[in-house]
N, C-alpha and C positions, 0 to 999 in steps of 0.2 A: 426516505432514501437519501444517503448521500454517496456523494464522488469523493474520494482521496484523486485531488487531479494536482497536475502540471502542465501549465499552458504553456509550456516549451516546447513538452513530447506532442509528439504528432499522433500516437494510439492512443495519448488521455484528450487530446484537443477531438477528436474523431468521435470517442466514445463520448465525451460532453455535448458535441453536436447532434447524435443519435438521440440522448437524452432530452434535448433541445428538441426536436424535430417531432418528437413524441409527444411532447406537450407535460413531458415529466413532473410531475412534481420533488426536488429534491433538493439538498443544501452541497453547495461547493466548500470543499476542504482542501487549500490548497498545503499540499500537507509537507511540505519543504518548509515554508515560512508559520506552521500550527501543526508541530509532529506531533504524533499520537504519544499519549500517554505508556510508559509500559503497559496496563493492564486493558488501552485500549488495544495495541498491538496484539499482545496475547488472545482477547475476546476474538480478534478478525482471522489470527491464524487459525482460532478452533473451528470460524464458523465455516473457512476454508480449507480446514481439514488439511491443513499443512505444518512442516514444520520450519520457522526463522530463515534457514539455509536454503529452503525450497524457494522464497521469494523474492531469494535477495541477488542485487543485480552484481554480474560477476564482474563484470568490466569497472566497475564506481572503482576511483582511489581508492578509497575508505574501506572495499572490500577484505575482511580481514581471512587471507590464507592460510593462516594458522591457526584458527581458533576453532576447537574443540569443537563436536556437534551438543554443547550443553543450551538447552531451552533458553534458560535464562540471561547466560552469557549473552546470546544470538539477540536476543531481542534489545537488551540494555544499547546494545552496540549499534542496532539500527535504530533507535529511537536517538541516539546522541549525534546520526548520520543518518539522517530520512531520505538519504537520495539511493541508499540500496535501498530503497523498499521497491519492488516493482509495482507499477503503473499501467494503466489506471486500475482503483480498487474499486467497485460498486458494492454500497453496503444495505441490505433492502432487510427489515426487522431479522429474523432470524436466517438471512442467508447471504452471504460475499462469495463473491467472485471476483474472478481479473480478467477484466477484456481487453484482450490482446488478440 
């Protein structure tokens, strides 16, 4: 299992402690400072059954208003600004969510 976290947010610091409290076994990814790869981005949208625009935080600077609903645009642009990506990501063999 890993966390995509941020030990700033208070919904990734929460969900790491839930983790914690469980006796988890899992890898922390602080993923601001270790952005995913494009194609890791893309694996987690599938497994989330979502698309780029669906996870990305609206409020961030970086939030691009204008940019196209194309896949690939979406994800190039949040891997180069990992702080749209929302938080926290829980990534468990074949299935991711976001707890929030």
């Amino acid at each position: 299992m890993e966390i995509w976290h941020n030990p700033r947010c208070s919904k990734s610091r929460a969900a790491k402690q839930r983790l914690d409290d469980s006796n988890a076994d899992y890898t922390e990814r602080r993923y601001l400072d270790d952005p995913p790869t494009e194609e890791e981005l893309d694996h987690v949208l599938k497994l989330l059954d979502k698309h780029p625009w669906e996870i990305a935080r609206t409020k961030e600077a970086a939030y691009p208003k204008d940019l196209e609903h194309d896949r690939q645009k979406w994800i190039e642009h949040m891997v180069a600004n990992p702080s749209l990506i929302e938080r926290p990501i829980i990534i468990d063999g074949d299935q991711a969510r976001i707890e929030r």
